[in-house]
N, C-alpha and C positions, 0 to 999 in steps of 0.2 A: 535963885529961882523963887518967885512968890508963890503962895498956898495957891493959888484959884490956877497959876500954870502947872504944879506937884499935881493937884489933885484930877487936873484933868491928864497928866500923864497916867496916873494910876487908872483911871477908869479904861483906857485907849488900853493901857497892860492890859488890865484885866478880861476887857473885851476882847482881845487877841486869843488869851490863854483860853478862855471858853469856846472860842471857834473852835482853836486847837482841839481840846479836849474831846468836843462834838464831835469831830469830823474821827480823831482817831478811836471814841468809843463805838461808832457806826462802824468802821472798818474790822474791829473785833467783833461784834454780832454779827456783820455778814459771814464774817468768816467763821465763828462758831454753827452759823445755818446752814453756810455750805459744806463745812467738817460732818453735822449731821444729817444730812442728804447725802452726800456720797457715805456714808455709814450704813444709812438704812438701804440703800439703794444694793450698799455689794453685802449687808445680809441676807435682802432677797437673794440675790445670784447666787448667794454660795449654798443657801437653803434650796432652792431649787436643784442644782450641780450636784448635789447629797441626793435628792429625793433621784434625780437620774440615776445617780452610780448604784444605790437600793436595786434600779429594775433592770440594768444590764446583766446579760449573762456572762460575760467572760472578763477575765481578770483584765485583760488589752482593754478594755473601752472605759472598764474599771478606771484604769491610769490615766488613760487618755483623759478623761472626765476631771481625776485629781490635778491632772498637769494645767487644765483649763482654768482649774478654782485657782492654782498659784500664780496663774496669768493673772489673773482678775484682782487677786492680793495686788500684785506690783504696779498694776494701772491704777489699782485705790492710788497705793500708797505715791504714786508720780502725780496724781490729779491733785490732794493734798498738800502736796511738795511745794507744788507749782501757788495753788492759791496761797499758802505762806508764805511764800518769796514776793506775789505781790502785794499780800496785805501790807509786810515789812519792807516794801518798797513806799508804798502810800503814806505810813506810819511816818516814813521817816522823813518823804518830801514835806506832809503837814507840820513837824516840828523846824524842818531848816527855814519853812517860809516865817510858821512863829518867829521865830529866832529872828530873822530877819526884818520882820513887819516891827518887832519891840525894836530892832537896833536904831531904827528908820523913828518911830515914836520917840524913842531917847535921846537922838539926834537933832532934834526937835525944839525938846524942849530947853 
């Protein structure tokens, strides 16, 4: 292989690897913003669910009110779940295609 077809192998890598990279740094800030959105979102609720249980008067609605906040935990924590298993889904499709697009590049030259 002569330098001027290496070096153009090298720049086609390289150019791959930073798509790559883009695409899977994008996919961890969305998902760090939407980690933080559903954060803020079920502090309010559970701040709010606290300020109700304060004004009720009996221990029953009391419960009721706590057994709501532990709903609201498990839906966090399933809505969370769920966007991880896609980010780690995307994550992983943009590295096979990497993988793929360099094999196809190598192939090549």
């Amino acid at each position: 292989m002569d330098l001027t077809r290496w070096s153009g192998t090298a720049v086609e890598t390289a150019t791959v690897w930073t798509d790559a990279n883009q695409r899977v740094l994008r996919d961890l800030v969305d998902f760090s913003a939407a980690t933080a959105r559903e954060g803020v979102k079920l502090y309010a609720e559970l701040q709010q669910k606290a300020l109700e249980a304060l004004r009720v008067d009996s221990l029953e609605k009391a419960l009721t009110i706590l057994e709501g906040q532990a709903q609201m935990l498990v839906r966090s924590a399933e809505r969370m779940q769920t966007s991880a298993e896609q980010t780690g889904k995307s994550i992983q499709e943009t590295c096979t295609a990497a993988v793929a697009k360099i094999k196809d590049v190598c192939a090549q030259a």
